[in-house]
C-alpha positions as CSV (number, residue, x, y, z in Angstrom):
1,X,71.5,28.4,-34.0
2,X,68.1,30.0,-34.1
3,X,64.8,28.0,-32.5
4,X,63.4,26.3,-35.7
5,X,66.7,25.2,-36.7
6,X,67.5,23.8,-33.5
7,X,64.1,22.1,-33.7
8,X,64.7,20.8,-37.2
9,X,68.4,19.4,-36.2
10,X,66.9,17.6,-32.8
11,X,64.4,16.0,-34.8
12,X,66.9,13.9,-37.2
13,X,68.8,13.3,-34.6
14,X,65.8,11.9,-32.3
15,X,64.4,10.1,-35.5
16,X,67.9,8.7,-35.6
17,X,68.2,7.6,-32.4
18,X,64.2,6.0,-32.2
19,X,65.3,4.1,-34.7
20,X,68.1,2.5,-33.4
21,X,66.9,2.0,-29.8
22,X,63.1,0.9,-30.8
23,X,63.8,-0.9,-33.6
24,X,66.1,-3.5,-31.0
25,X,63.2,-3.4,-28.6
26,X,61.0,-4.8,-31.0
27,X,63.3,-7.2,-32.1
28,X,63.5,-8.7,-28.0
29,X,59.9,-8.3,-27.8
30,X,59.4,-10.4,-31.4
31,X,62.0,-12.6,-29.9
32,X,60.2,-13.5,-26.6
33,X,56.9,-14.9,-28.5
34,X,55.2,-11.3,-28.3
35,X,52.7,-11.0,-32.0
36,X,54.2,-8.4,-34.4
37,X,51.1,-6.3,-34.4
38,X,52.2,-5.6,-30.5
39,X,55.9,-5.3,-31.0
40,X,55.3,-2.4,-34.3
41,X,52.9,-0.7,-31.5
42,X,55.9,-0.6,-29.0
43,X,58.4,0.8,-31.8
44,X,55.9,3.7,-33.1
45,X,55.0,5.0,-29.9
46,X,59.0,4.6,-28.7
47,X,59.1,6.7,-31.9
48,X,56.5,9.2,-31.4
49,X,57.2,10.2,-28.0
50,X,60.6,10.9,-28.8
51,X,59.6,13.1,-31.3
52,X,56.7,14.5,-29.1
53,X,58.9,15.2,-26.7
54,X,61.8,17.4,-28.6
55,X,59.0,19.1,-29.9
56,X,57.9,20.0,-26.5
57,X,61.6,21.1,-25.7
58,X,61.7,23.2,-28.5
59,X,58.5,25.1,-29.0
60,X,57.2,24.8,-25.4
61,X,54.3,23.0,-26.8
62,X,52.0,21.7,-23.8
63,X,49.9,19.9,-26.6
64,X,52.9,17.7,-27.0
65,X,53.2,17.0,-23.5
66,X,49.9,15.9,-22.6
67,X,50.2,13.5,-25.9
68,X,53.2,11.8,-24.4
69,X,51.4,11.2,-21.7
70,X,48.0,9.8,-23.4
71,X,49.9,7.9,-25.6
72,X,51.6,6.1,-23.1
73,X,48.2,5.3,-21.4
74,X,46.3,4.2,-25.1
75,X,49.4,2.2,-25.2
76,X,49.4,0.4,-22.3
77,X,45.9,-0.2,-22.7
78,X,45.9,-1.4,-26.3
79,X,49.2,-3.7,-25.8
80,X,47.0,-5.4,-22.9
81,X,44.1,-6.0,-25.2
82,X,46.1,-7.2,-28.2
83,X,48.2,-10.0,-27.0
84,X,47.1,-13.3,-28.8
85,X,43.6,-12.0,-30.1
86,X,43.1,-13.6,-33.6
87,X,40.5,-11.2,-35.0
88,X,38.4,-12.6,-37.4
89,X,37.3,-11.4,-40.1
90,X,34.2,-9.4,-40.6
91,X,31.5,-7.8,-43.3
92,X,31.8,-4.1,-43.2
93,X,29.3,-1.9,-44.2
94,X,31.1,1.7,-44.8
95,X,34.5,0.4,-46.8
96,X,33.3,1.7,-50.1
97,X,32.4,5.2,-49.2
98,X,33.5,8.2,-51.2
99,X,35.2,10.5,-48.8
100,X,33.5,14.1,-49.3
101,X,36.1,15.4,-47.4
102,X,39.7,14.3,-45.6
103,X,40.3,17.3,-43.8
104,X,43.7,19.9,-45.1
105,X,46.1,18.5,-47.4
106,X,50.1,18.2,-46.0
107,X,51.2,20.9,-48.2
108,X,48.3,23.3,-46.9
109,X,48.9,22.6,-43.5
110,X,49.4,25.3,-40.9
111,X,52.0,25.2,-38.1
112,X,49.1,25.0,-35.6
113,X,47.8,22.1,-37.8
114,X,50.6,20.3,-37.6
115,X,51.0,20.2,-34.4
116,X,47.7,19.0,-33.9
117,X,47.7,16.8,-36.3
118,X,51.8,15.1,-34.3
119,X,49.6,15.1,-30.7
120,X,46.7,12.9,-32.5
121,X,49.2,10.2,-34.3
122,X,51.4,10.1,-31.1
123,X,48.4,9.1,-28.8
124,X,47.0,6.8,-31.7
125,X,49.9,4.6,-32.7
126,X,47.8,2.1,-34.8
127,X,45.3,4.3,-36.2
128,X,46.8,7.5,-36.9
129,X,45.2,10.3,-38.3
130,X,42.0,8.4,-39.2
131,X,37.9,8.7,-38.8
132,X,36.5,12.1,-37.9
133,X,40.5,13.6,-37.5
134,X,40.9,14.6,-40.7
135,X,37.6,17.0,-41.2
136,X,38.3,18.6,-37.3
137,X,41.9,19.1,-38.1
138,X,40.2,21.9,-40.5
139,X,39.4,24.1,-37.4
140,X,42.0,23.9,-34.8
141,X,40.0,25.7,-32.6
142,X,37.7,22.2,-32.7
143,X,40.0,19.5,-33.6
144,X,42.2,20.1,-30.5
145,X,39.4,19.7,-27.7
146,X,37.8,17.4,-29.8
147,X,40.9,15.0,-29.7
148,X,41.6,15.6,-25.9
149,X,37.8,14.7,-24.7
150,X,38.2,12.0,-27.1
151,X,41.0,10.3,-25.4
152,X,39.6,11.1,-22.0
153,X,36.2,9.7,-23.4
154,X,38.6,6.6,-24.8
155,X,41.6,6.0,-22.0
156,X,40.2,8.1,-19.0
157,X,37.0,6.2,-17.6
158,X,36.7,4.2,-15.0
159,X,34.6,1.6,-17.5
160,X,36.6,-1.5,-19.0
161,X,37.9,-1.4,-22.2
162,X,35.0,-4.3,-23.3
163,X,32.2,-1.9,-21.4
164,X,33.2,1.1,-23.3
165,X,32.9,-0.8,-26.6
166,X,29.6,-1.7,-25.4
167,X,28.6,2.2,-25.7
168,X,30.5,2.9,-28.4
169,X,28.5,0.1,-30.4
170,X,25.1,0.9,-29.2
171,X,26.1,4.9,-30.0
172,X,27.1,3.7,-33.9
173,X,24.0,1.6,-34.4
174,X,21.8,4.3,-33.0
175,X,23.4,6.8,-35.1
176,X,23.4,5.0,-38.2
177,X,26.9,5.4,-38.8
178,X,28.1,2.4,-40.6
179,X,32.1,3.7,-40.5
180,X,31.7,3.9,-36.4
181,X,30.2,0.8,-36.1
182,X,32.4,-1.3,-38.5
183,X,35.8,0.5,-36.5
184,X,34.6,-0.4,-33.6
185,X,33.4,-4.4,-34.1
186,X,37.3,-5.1,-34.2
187,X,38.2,-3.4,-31.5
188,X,34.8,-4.5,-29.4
189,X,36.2,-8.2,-30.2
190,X,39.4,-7.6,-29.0
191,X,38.0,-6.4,-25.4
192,X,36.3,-9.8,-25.5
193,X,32.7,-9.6,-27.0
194,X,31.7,-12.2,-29.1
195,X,30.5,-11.6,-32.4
196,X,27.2,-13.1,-31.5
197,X,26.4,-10.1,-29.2
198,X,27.7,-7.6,-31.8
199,X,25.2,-8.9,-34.2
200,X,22.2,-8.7,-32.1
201,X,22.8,-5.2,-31.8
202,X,19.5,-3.6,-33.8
203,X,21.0,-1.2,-36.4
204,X,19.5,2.3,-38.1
205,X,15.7,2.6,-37.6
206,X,15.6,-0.3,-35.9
207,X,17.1,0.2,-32.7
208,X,14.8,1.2,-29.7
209,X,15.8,0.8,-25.9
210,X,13.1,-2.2,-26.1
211,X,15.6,-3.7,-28.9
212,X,18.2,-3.4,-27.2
213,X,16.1,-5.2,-24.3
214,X,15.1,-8.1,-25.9
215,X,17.9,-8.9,-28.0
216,X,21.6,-7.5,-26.5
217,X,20.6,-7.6,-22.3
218,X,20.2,-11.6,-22.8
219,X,23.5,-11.9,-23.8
220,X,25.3,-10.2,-21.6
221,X,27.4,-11.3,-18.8
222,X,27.0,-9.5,-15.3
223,X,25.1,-6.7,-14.0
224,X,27.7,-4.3,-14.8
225,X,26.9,-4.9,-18.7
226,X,23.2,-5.1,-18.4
227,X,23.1,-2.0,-16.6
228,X,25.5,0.4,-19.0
229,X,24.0,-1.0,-22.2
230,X,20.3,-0.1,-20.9
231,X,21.2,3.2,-19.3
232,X,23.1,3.8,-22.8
233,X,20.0,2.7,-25.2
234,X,17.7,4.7,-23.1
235,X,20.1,7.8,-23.4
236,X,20.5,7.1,-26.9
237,X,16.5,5.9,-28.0
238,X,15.0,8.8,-25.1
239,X,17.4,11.8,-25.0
240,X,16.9,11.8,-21.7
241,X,16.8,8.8,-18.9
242,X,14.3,8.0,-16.3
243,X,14.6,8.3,-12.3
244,X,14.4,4.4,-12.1
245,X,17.4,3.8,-15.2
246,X,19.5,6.4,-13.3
247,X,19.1,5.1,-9.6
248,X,19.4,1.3,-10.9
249,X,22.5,2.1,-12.6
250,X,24.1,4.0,-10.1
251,X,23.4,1.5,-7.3
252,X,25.4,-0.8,-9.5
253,X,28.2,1.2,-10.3
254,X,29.0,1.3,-6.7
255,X,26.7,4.2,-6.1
256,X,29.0,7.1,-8.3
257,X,27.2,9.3,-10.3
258,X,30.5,10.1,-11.9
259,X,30.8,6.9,-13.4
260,X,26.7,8.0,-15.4
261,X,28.8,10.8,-16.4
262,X,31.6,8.7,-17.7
263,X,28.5,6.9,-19.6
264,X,27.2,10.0,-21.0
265,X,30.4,11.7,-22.0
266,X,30.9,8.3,-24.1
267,X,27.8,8.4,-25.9
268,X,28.0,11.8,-26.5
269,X,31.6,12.1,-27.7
270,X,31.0,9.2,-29.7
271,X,27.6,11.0,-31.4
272,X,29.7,14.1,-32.3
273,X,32.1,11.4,-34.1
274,X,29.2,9.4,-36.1
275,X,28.0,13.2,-37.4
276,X,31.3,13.5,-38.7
277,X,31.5,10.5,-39.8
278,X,28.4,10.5,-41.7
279,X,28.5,14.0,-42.9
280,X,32.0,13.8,-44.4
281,X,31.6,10.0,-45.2
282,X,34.8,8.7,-44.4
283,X,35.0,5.2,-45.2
284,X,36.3,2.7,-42.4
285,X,39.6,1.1,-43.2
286,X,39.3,-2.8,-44.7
């Protein structure tokens, strides 16, 4: 049996057997109170490392590998978030935007593509191939670093879940990317902000460090948000940050400088996906 037909047989067979083997893990998980949202997350990415991982056997692909592993991490995280959080509902801003572009059609995709394209759903269970990962799946070359910082940026940080919604927000509103911002008011609820901070966010042309001052700091919790979401705006508003931002934020942050670059890697991952975003004009999901 040659390689790509031993890959194509160990696939139905591991399809067959993730079916079988997830689908009664979600029925114990439904079973013991846990919401369905949480139990369908278990079952895909049961699914999708299974099939990650024959891949991996089969082509020696180390893409594969490392999504296994990021997957179960964005997992872990995500299931811990999502327990018993009734998101409400929301106005969006970016839902009827025309798509210029989704990135390569199935039928045009390469092997490469493909690939890619396995490693990004496996390590984002709920979302898929969604946002800015259609477009960079165009150029492998991009879209494969571009998804691996983005789930360092995402899953690797020291920062909280809520705290790096916190960037991500301020990032969205700075750069005027409705579709980021809209994604990312669900998932900053989940990690616990209230909508009443989200909304004093200032949007577009309207957001300045001094915005952010006057109407987001006063709503915030501890020292630890106050300081992120001012050394953020200033970042964002400045391109650059002052002595006193960087020294009062890194006394804060228990004196590392590694957890400013954790900052900065955030808002600038984040700005690479709003250019996308609003170059391409993909739409957020309703």
């Amino acid at each position: 049996m040659n390689r790509k037909r031993a890959y194509v047989v160990g696939t139905i067979f591991l399809l067959m057997a993730s079916v079988a083997s997830t689908s009664a893990v979600r029925v114990g998980l439904h079973h013991a109170g846990y919401p369905s949202s949480m139990t369908m997350k278990v079952f895909l990415f049961a699914a999708s490392c299974r099939l990650l991982t024959v891949r991996a056997y089969f082509t020696s692909s180390t893409s594969a590998v490392e999504s296994v592993a990021f997957a179960a991490r964005n997992t872990s995280k995500s299931l811990s978030t999502d327990a018993d959080i009734d998101i409400p509902d929301y106005p969006r801003t970016s839902v009827g935007f025309e798509p210029r572009y989704n990135g390569p059609p199935e039928d045009e995709m390469t092997e490469e593509q493909r690939e890619i394209r396995d490693a990004i759903v496996a390590s984002r269970p709920r979302t898929g191939l969604s946002g800015p990962f259609g477009p960079w799946l165009a150029v492998p070359a991009i879209a494969q670093p571009a998804q691996s910082l983005g789930r360092a940026c995402r899953y690797g940080t020291s920062l909280s879940f809520q705290e790096s919604e916190l960037v991500i927000l301020l990032t969205g509103a700075k750069m005027k990317s409705h579709s980021e911002f809209d994604i990312h008011v669900g998932e900053a609820l989940k990690s616990g902000w209230s909508y009443d901070m989200i909304k004093a966010i200032p949007r577009d042309d309207d957001f300045t460090a001094e915005a952010v001052q006057k109407q987001v700091i006063p709503l915030l919790e501890n020292d630890r948000q106050r300081a992120i979401a001012t050394f953020t705006a200033e970042l964002l508003d400045t391109c650059t940050i002052s002595d006193e931002t960087y020294e009062n934020t890194k006394k804060v942050l228990d004196g590392k400088d590694s957890a400013l670059v954790e900052i900065t890697s955030i808002t600038g991952y984040y700005t690479y996906v709003a250019y996308t975003l609003n170059a391409f004009r993909i739409p957020s999901k309703k």
